[in-house]
C-alpha positions as CSV (number, residue, x, y, z in Angstrom):
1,X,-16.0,-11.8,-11.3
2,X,-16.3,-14.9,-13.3
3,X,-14.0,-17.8,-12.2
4,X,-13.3,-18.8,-15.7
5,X,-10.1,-17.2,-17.4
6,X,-11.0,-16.7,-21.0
7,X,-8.6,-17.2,-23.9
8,X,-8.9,-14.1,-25.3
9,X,-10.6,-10.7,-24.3
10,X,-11.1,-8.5,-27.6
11,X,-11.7,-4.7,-27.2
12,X,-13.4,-3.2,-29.9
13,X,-16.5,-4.8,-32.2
14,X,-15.8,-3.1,-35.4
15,X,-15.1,-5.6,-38.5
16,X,-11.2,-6.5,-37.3
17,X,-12.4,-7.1,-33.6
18,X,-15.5,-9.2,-35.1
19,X,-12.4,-11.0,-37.5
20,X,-10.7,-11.5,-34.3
21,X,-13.5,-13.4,-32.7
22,X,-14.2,-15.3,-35.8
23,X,-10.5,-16.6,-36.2
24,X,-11.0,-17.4,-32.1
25,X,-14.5,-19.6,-32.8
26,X,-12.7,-21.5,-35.6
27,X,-10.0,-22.4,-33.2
28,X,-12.7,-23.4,-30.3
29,X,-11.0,-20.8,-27.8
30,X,-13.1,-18.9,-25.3
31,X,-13.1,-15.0,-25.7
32,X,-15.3,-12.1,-25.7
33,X,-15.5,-8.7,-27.9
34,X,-16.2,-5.6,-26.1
35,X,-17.1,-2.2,-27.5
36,X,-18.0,0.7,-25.7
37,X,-20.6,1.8,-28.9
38,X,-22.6,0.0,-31.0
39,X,-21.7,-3.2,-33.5
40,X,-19.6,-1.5,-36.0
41,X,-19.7,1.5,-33.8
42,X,-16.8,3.8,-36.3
43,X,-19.2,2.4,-39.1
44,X,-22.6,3.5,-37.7
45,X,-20.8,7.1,-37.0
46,X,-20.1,7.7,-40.9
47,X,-22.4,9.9,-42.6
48,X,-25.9,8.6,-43.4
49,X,-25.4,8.8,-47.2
50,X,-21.7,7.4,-47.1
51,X,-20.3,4.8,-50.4
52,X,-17.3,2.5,-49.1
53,X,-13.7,3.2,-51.4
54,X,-14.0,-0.5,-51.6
55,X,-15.7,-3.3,-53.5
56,X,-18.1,-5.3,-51.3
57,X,-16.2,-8.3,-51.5
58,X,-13.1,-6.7,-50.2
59,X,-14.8,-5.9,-46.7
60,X,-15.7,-10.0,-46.5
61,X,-14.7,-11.4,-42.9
62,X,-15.3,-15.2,-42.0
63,X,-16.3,-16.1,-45.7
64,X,-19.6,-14.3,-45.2
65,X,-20.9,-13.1,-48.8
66,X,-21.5,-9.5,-49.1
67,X,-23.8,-8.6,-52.1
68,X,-24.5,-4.6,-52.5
69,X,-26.5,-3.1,-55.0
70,X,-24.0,-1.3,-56.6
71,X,-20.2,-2.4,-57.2
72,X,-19.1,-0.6,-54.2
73,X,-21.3,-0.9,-51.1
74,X,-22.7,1.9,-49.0
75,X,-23.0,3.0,-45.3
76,X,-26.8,1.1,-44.6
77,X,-25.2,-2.0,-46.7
78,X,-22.2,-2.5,-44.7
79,X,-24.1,-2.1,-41.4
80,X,-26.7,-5.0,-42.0
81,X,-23.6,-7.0,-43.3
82,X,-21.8,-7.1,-40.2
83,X,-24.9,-7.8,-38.0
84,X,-25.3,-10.9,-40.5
85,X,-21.8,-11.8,-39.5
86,X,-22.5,-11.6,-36.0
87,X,-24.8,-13.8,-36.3
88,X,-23.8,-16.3,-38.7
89,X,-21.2,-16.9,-36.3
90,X,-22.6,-16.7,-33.1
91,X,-20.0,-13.8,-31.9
92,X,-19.7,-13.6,-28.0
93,X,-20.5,-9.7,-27.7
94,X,-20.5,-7.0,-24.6
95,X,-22.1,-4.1,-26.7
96,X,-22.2,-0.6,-24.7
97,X,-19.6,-1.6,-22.2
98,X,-16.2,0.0,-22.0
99,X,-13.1,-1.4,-20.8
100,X,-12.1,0.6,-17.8
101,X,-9.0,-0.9,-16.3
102,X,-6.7,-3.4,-17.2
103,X,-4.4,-5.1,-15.0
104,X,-1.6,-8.3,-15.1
105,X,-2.1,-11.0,-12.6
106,X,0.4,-13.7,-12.7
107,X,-0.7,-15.9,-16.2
108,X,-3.7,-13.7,-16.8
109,X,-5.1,-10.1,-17.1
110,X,-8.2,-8.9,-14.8
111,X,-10.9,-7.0,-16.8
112,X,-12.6,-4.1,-15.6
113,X,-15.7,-2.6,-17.7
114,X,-18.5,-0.6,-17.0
115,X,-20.5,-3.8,-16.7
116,X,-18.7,-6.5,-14.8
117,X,-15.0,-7.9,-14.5
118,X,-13.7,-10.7,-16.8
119,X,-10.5,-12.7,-16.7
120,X,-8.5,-13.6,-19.8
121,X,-4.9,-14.7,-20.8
122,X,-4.4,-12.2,-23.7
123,X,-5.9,-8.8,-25.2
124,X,-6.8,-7.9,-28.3
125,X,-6.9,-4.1,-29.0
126,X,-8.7,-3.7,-32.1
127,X,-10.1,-0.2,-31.3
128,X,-9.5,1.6,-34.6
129,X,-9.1,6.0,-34.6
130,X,-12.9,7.4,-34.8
131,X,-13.5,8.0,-31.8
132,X,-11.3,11.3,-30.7
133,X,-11.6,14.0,-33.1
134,X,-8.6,16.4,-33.4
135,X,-9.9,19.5,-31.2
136,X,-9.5,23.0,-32.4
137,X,-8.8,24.5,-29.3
138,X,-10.4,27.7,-30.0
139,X,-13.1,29.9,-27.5
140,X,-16.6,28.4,-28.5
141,X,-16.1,25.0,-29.4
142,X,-17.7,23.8,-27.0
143,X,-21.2,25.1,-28.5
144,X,-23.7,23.0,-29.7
145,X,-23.5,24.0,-33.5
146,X,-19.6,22.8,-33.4
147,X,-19.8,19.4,-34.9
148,X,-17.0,17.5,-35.2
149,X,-19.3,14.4,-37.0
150,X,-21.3,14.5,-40.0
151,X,-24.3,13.0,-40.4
152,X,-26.6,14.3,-43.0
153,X,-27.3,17.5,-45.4
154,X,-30.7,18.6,-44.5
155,X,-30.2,20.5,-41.0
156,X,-28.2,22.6,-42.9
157,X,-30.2,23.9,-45.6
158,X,-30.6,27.6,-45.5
159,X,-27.7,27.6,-42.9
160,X,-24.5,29.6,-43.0
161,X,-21.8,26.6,-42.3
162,X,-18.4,26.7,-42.1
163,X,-16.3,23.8,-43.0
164,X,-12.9,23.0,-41.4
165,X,-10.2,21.1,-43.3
166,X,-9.2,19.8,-47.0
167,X,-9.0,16.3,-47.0
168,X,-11.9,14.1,-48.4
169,X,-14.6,14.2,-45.7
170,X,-14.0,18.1,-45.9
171,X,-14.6,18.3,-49.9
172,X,-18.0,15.9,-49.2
173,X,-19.4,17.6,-46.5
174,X,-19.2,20.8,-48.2
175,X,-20.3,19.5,-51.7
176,X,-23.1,17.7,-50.4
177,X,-24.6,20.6,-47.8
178,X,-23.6,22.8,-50.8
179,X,-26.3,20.7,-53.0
180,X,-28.9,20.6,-49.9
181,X,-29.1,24.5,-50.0
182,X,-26.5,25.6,-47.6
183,X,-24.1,28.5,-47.6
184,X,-20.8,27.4,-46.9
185,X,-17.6,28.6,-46.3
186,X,-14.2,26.7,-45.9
187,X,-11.5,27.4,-44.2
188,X,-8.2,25.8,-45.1
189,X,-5.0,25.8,-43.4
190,X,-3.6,24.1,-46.1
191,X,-2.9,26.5,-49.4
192,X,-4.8,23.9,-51.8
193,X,-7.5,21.5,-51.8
194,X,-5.9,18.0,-50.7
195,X,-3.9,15.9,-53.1
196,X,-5.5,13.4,-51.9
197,X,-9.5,13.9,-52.1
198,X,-10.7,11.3,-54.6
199,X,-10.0,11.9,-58.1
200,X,-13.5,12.4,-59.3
201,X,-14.6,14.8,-56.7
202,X,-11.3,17.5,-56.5
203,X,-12.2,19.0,-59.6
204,X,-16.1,19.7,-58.3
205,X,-15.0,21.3,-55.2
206,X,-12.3,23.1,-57.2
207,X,-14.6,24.3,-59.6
208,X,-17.1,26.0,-57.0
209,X,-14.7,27.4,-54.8
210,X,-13.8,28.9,-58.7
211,X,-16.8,29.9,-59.6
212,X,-17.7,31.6,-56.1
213,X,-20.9,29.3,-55.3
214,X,-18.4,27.3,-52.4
215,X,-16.1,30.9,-50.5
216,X,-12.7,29.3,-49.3
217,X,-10.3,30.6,-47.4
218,X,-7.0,29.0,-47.5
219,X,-3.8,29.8,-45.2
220,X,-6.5,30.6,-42.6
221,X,-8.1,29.2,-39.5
222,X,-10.9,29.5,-37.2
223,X,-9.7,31.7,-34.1
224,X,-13.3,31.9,-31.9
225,X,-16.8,31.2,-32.3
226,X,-20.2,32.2,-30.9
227,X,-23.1,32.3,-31.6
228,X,-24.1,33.6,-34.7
229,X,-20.5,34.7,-36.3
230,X,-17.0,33.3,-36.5
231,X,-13.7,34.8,-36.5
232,X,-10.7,33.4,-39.1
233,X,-7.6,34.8,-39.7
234,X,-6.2,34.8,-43.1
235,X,-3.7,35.8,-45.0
236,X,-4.9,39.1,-45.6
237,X,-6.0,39.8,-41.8
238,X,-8.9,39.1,-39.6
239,X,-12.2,38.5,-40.7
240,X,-15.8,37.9,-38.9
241,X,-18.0,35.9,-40.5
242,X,-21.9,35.5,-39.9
243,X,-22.5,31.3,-39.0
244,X,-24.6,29.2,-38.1
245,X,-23.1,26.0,-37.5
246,X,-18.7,25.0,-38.1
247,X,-18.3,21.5,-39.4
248,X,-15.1,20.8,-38.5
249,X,-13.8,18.1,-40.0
250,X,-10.3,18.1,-39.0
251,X,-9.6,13.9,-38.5
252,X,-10.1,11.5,-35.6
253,X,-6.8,9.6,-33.9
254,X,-6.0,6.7,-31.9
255,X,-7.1,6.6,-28.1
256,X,-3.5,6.4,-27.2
257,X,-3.9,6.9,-23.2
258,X,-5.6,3.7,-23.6
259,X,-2.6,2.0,-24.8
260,X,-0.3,4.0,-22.6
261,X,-2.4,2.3,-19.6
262,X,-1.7,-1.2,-20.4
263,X,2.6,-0.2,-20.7
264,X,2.3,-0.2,-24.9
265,X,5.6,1.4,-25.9
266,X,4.6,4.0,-28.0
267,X,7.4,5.1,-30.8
268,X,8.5,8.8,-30.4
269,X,8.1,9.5,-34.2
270,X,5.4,12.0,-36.2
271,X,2.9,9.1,-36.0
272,X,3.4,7.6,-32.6
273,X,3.3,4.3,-33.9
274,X,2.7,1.5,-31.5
275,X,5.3,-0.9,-30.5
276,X,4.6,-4.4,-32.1
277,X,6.1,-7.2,-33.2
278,X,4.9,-7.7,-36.9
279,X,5.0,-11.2,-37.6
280,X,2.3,-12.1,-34.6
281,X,1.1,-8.4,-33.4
282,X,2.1,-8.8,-30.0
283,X,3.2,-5.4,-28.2
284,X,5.8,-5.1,-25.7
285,X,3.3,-6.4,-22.8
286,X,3.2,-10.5,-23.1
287,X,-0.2,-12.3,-24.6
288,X,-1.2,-8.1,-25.5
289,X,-2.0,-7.7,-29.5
290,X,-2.8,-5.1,-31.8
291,X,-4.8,-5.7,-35.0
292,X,-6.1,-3.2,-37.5
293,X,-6.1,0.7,-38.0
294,X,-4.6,1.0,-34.3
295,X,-1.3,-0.6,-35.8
296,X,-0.8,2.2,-37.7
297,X,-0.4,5.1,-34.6
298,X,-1.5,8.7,-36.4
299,X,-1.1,7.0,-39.9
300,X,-4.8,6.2,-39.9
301,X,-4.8,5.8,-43.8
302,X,-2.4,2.9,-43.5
303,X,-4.6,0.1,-42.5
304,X,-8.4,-0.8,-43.3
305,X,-10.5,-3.6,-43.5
306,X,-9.5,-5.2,-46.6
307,X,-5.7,-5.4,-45.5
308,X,-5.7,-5.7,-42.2
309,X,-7.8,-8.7,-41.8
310,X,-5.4,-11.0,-41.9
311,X,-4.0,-9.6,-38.4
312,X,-6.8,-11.9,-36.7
313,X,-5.3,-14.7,-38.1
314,X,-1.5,-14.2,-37.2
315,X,-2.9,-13.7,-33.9
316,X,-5.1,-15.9,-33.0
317,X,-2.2,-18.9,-34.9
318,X,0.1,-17.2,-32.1
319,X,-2.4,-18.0,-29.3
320,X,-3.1,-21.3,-30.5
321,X,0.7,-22.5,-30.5
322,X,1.4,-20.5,-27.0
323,X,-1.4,-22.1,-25.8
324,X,-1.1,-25.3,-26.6
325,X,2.9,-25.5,-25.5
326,X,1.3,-24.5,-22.1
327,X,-1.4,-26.4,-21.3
328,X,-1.5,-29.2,-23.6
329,X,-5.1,-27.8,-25.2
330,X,-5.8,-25.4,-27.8
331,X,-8.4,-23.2,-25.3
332,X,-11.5,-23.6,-23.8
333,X,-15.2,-23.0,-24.9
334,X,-17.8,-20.7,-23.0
């Protein structure tokens, strides 16, 4: 273990954690960001052919341009953007090393990872919700042909898929491995096709499940799967369908044992919301913060990049003052 006691310890390199360590270098304070993944790791995970909700310019951190080709930016586009910012700024970076333990000692908190052991006087969690799918629970989805991520159309042509869910990446995964040549089926729990799937893609899926070229099932679910054939129960009794591969795309959430192991409260509500305070985004533990998607608990559609980016800064202003009030010095460099 080092003997130096960084300023800050940052878990998680996607674009808030990079904002994080930005805000940190403008202040000249010592940190590190540490992902278990990739840079951008959630990013690199979307689908190959993904398009961002967003505008480029709304996705800017540390007054970095980003110029797409079209007005909103896509997967590839945003994944060379943030390596620029990386290293425009010079970000200190532990990529493929996950935080193992955390633990208090006196004015500072020891860092284990699967690399080494650190020493810093606060955390940043900026771990976002991508990385735990919501589980079936069913016989057989422990196969191989279960996915629970979506990369790309083309293994699929020709394949009988099934596609679990009714929210946006649902609709697309089924419209687009529709259009590759697949045969797919959805199944629904829900009895309609999401309120909230983007506006100009509801009425497609609508419109084949209509015409017959996209089979849904709705009130149903998956209930086992081998091999070559699912079983779904609907409304109008069991069924066994032939398949080849079930997409389920059924949402990710927050790694809350994580939290839970550093003594985060954790509100006892329908989205286990994490205790902070919301002026500065400290939790209930001292000098431990909490900045982007993971504010929001289960309510993963509450933050993103473009309004959450201003969590670094409240942050990292909080450090700065507690800090300084201690020791006399706004931090130390590496």
């Amino acid at each position: 273990m080092s003997n130096e006691i960084l300023d800050a310890f940052i878990v998680g390199a996607g674009p808030i954690g990079l904002a994080c360590g930005i805000e940190l270098e403008r202040a000249q304070m010592s940190y590190l960001i540490a992902d278990k993944g990739c840079l951008v790791n959630s990013l690199y995970n979307y689908p190959y052919n993904m398009t961002f909700f967003s505008t480029s310019d709304r996705l800017e951190i540390g007054e970095v341009p980003f110029v797409s080709h079209g007005s909103k930016p896509t997967r590839s586009e945003a994944l060379e953007y943030f390596r620029r910012v990386a290293s425009s700024w010079n970000l200190q970076l532990k990529l493929y090393e996950k935080v193992e333990e955390v633990k208090q000692q006196d004015d500072h908190y020891a860092i284990t990872t699967s690399r080494g052991h650190y020493r810093a006087r606060s955390i940043i969690i900026a771990t976002g919700f991508y990385d735990l799918p919501y589980m079936l629970n069913i016989p057989g989805e422990e196969l191989p042909k279960v996915k629970h991520y979506y990369d790309e159309p083309h293994p699929y042509y020709g394949q009988n898929i099934a596609v679990v869910g009714a929210a946006n990446s649902a609709v697309d995964v089924a419209l687009e491995t529709f259009r590759k040549g697949a045969h797919v089926t959805m199944v629904l729990r829900e009895s309609e096709i999401s309120p909230s799937v983007k506006y100009w893609v509801k009425p497609d899926i609508e419109n084949r499940i209509k015409e017959g070229t996209v089979q849904a099932y709705f009130r149903s679910s998956i209930t086992a799967i081998r091999e070559f054939e699912i079983d779904i129960m609907t409304p109008e009794g069991p069924k066994t369908l032939s398949n080849d591969f079930v997409l389920a795309m059924t949402g990710y959430q927050p790694d809350f044992q994580f939290l839970l192991s550093l003594g985060i409260e954790i509100n006892d509500d329908e989205i286990h919301s994490p205790v902070y305070d919301r002026e500065t985004h400290e939790t209930n533990q001292p000098n431990v913060y909490l900045a982007g998607v993971i504010c929001g608990g289960l309510q993963t559609n509450k933050w993103f990049i473009e309004n959450s980016r201003d969590h670094a800064k409240k942050i990292v202003d909080t450090l700065k003052a507690r800090f300084k009030s201690d020791s006399g010095c706004a931090g130390n460099r590496i």
